[in-house]
TITOR-41288 format. One line per field, with one value per residue: residue in three letters; x, y, z of N, C-alpha, C in turn. Coordinates in steps of 0.1 Angstrom, whole numbers, plus 2048, in hexadecimal, padded with zeros to 3 digits. Layout:
% TITOR-41288
code = [ALA  ...] $
n_X = [X  ...] $
n_Y = [Y  ...] $
n_Z = [Z  ...] $
ca_X = [X  ...] $
ca_Y = [Y  ...] $
ca_Z = [Z  ...] $
c_X = [X  ...] $
c_Y = [Y  ...] $
c_Z = [Z  ...] $
% end
This chain:
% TITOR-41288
code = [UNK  UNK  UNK  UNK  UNK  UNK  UNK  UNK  UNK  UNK  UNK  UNK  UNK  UNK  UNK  UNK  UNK  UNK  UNK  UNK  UNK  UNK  UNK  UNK  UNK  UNK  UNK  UNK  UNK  UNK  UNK  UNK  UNK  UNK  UNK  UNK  UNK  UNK  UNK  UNK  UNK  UNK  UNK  UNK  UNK  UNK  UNK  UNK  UNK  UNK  UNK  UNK  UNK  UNK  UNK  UNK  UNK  UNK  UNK  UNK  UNK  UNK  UNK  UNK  UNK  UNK  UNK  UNK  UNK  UNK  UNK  UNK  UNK  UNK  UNK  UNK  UNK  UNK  UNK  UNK  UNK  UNK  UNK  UNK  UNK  UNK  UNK  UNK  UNK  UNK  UNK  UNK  UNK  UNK  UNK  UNK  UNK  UNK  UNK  UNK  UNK  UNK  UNK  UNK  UNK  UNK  UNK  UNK  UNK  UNK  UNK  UNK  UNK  UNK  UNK  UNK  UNK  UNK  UNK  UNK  UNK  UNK  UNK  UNK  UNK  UNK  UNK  UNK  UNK  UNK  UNK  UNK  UNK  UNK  UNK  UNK  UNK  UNK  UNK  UNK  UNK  UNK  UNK  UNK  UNK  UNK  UNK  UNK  UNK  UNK  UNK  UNK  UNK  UNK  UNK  UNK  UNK  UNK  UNK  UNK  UNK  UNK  UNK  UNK  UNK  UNK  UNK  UNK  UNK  UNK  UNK  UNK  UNK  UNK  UNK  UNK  UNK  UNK  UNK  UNK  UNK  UNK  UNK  UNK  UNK  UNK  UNK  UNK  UNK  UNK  UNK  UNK  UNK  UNK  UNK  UNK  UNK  UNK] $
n_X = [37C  39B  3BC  3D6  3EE  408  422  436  446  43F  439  447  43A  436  413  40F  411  418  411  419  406  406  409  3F4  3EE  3ED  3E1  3EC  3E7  3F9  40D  429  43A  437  442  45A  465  468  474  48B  47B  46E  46F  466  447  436  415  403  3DE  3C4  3A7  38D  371  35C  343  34E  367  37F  396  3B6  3CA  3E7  402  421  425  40F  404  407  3F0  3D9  3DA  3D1  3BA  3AD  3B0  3A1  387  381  369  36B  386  392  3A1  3B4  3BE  3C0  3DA  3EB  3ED  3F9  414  421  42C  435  426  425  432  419  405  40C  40A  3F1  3E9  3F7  3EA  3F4  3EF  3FC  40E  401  3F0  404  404  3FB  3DA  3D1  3C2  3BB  3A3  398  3B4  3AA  397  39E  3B0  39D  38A  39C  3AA  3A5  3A2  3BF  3C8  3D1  3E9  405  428  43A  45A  468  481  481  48C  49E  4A3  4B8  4B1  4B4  4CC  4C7  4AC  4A3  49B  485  474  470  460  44D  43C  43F  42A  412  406  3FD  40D  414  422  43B  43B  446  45F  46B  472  480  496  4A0  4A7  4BA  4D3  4EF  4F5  4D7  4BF  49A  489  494  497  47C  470  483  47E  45F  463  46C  45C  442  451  456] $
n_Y = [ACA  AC1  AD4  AD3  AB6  AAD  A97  A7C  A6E  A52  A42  A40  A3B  A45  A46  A4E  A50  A50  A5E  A5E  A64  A6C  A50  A45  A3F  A53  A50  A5D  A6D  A7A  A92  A91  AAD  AAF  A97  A99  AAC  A9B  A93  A78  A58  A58  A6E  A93  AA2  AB8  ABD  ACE  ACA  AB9  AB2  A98  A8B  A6E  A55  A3F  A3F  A53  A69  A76  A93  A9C  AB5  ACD  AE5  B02  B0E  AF5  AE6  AFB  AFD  AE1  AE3  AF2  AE7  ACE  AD7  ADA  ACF  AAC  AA4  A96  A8F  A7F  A84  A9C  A97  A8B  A9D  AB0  AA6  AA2  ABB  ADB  AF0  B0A  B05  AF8  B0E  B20  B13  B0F  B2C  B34  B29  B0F  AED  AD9  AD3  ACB  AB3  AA2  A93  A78  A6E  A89  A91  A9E  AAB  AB1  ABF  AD9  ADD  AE2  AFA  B0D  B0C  B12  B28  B43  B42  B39  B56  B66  B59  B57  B54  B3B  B37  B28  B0D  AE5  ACC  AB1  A97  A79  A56  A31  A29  A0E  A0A  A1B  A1C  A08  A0F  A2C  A26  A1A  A2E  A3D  A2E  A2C  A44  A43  A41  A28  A09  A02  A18  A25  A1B  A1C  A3B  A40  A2B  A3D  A54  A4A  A4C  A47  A52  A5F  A5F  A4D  A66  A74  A6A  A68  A84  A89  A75  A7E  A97  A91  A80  A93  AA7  A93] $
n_Z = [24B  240  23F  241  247  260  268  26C  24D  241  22E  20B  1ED  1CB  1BB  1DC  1F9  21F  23A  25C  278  29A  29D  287  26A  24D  22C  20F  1EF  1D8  1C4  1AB  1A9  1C4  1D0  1CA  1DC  1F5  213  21E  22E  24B  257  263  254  244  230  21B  21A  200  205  1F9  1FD  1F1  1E9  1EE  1F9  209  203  204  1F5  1F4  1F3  1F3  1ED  1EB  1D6  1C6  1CF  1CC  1AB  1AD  1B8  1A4  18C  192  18B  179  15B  153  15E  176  19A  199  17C  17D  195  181  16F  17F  185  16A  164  16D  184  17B  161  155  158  147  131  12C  132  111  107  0FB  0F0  0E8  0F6  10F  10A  10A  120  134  132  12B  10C  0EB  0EF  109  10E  103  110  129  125  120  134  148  145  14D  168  16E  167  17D  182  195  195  1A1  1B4  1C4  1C6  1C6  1DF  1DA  1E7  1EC  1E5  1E9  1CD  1C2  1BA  1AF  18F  191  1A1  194  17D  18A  192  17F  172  183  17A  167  151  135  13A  125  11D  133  13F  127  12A  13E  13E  128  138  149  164  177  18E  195  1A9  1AF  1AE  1A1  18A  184  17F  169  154  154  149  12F  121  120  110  0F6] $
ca_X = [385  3AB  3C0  3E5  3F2  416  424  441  444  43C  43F  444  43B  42E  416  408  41C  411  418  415  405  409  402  3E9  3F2  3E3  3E5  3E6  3EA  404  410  436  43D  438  44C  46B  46B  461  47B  48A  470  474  474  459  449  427  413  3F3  3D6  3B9  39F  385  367  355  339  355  375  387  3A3  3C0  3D4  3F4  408  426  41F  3FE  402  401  3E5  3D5  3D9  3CC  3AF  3AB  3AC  391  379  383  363  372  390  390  3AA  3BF  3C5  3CA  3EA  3F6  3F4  406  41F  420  42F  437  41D  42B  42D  40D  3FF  413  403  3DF  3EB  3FD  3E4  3FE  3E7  409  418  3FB  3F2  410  402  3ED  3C9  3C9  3C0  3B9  395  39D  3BE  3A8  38C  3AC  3B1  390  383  3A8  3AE  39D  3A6  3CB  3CF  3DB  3F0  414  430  443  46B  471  482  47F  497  49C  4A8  4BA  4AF  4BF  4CA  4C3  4A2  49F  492  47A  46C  46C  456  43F  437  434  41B  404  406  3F2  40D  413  431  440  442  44C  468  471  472  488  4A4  4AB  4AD  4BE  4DD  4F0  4F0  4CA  4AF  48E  481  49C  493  46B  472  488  472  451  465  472  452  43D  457  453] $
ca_Y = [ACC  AC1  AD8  ACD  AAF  AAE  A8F  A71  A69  A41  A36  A48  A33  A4C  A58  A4C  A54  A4E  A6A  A58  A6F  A67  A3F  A45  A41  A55  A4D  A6C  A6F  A88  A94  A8E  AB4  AAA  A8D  A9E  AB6  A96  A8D  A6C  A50  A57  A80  A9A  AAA  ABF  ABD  AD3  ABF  ABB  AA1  A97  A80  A6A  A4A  A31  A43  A5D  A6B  A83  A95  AA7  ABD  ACF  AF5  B07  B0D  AEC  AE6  B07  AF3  AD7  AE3  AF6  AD8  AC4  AE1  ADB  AC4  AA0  AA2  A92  A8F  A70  A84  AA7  A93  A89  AAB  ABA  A9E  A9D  AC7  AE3  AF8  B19  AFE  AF7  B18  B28  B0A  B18  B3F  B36  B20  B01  AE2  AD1  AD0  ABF  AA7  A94  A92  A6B  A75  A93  A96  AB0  AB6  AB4  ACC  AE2  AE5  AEC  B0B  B14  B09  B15  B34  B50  B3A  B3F  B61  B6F  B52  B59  B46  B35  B38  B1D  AFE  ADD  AC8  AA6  A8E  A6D  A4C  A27  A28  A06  A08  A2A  A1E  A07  A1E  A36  A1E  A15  A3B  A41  A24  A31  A51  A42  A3D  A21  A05  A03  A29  A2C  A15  A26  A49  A3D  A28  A46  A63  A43  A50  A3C  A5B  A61  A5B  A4F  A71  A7F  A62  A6B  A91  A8D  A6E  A83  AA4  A88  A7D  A9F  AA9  A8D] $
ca_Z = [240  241  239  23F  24E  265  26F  265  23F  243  224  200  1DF  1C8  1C0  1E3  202  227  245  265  280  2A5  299  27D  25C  240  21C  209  1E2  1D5  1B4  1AE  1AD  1D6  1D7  1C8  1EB  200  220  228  238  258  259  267  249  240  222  218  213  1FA  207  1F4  201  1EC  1F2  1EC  1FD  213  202  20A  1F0  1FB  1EE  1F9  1EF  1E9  1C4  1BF  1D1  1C4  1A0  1AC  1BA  199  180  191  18B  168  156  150  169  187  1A8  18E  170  18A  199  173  16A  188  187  162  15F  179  183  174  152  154  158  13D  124  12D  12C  107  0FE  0F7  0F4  0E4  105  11D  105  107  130  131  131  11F  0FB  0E5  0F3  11A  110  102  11E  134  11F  120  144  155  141  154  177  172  15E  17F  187  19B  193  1AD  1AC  1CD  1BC  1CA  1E1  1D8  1F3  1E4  1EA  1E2  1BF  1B7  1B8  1A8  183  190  1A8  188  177  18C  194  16F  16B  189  177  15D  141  12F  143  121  11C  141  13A  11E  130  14C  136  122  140  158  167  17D  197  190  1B0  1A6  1AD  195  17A  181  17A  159  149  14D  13C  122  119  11D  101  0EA] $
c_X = [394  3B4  3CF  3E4  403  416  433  43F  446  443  43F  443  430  423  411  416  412  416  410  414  3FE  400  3FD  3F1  3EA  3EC  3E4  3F0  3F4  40D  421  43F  43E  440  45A  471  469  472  481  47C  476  46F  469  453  432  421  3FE  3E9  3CA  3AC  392  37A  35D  34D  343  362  375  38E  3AB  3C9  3DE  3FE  414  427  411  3FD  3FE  3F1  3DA  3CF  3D0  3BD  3A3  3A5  3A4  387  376  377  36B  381  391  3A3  3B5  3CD  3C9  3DC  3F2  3F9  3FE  415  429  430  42D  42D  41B  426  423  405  3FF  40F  3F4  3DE  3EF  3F3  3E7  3F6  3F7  40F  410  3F5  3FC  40E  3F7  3E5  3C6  3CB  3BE  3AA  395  3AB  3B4  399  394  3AC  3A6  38D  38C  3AD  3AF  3A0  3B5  3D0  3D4  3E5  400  41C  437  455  46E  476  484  48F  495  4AB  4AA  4B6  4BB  4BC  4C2  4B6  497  498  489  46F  46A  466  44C  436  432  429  40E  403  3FE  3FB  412  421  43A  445  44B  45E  472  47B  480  495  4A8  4B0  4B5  4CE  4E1  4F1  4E1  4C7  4A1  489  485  497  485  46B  478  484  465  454  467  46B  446  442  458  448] $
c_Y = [ACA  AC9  AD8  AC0  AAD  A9E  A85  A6F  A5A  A37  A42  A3C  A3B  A44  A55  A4F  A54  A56  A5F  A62  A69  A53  A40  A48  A4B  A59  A58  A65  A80  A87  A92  A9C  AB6  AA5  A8E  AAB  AAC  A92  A7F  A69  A55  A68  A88  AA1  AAE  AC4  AC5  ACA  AC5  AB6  AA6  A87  A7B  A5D  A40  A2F  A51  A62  A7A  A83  AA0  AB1  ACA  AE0  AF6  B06  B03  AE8  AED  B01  AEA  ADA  AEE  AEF  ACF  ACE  ADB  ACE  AB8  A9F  AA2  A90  A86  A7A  A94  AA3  A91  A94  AB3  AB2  A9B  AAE  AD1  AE6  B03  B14  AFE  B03  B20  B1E  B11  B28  B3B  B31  B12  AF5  AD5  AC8  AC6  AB6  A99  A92  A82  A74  A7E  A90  A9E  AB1  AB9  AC5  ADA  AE8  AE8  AF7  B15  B1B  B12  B25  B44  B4F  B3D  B4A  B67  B67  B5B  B52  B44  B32  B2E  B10  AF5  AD1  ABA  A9D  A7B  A62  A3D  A27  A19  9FF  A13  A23  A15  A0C  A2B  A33  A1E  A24  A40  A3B  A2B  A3C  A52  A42  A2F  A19  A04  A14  A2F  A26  A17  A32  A49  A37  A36  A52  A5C  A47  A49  A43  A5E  A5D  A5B  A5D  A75  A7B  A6B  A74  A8F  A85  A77  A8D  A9D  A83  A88  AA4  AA5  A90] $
c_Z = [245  23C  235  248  256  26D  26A  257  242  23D  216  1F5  1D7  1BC  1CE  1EE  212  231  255  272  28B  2A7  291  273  24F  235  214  1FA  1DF  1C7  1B0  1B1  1BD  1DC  1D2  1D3  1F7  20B  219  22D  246  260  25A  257  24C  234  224  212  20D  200  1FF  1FA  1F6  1F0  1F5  1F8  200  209  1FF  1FA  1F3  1EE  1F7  1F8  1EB  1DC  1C1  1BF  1CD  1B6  1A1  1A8  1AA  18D  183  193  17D  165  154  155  172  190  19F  186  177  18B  18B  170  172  187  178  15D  16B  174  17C  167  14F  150  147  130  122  129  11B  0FF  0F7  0F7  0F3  0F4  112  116  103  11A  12D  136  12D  111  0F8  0EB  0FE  119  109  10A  125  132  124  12B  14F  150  148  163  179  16B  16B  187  18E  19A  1A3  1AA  1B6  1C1  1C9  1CE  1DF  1DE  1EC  1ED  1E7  1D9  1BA  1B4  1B0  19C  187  195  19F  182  17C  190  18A  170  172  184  16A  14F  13F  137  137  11A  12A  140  134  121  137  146  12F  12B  14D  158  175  194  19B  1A0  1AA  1A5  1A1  18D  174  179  169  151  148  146  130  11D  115  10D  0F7  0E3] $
% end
């Protein structure tokens, strides 16, 4: 079992990101609540891992505190959510958010996440209810390390799209929260609250 990995950040292009450890590269999957605490390329860093083995593929998902992970490993218990629509959700709405949708009962709110509908938001309720009633919140907030701007909104696109929404909704998203200050992270962050809220 893997349970963290420590080494150079390689490459970041979310949601996929590669930690290069003493030569070896590994490809790990990670939610964007992750890649808005990630380093510089270049820079030592350590990320808690999920791994999951299947007939086809290996694969690592990271995460930069436990909660999330915690989460993760929560929502693929959940019937009809797998490792995909896991990262949309965590990447989609903080953890705390999230929680406090399942405690309130809000389906309003994770429905506007791709791949849920109203019947998935409401086996969440169901399936996750009893799993996080003694949830803890988390008060750390997240450091976000700028990159080159002028690549910020398409690198905020193309993160939305693998995130499973639509390139003309991501498009969308990103022209109305684009600021000429902005890092894609920043974009990522205030397009998925800008469309959560629609």
């Amino acid at each position: 079992m893997i349970t963290h990995i420590s080494g150079l950040l390689f490459e970041k292009k979310a949601p996929l990101l590669t930690i290069d450890v003493n030569g070896i590269g590994y490809e790990i999957h990670a939610p964007m609540s992750t890649f808005y605490q990630l380093p510089d390329v270049g820079n030592k860093i350590t990320l808690l891992i999920h791994f999951i083995v299947r007939e086809d593929a290996h694969l690592l998902f990271g995460f930069f505190r436990e909660q999330e992970r915690q989460l993760f490993r929560a929502l693929i218990k959940v019937n009809g959510v797998g490792p995909k629509l896991a990262l949309t959700i965590l990447s989609g709405m903080e953890t705390d958010q999230f929680v406090q949708c399942i405690q309130t009962q809000n389906a309003e709110s994770l429905i506007h996440i791709p791949g849920i509908g109203k019947k998935t938001a409401e086996r969440l309720m169901i399936e996750m209810r009893d799993a996080l009633s003694h949830w803890k919140s988390d008060t750390s907030h997240a450091q976000i390390e700028l990159i080159d701007p002028n690549q910020a909104m398409s690198d905020a696109i193309s993160a939305l799209t693998a995130l499973g929404y639509k390139p003309h909704e991501a498009k969308n998203a990103v022209a109305k929260v684009h600021h000429a200050d902005h890092n894609n992270e920043q974009l990522i962050r205030l397009a998925l609250k800008q469309m959560v809220r629609s």
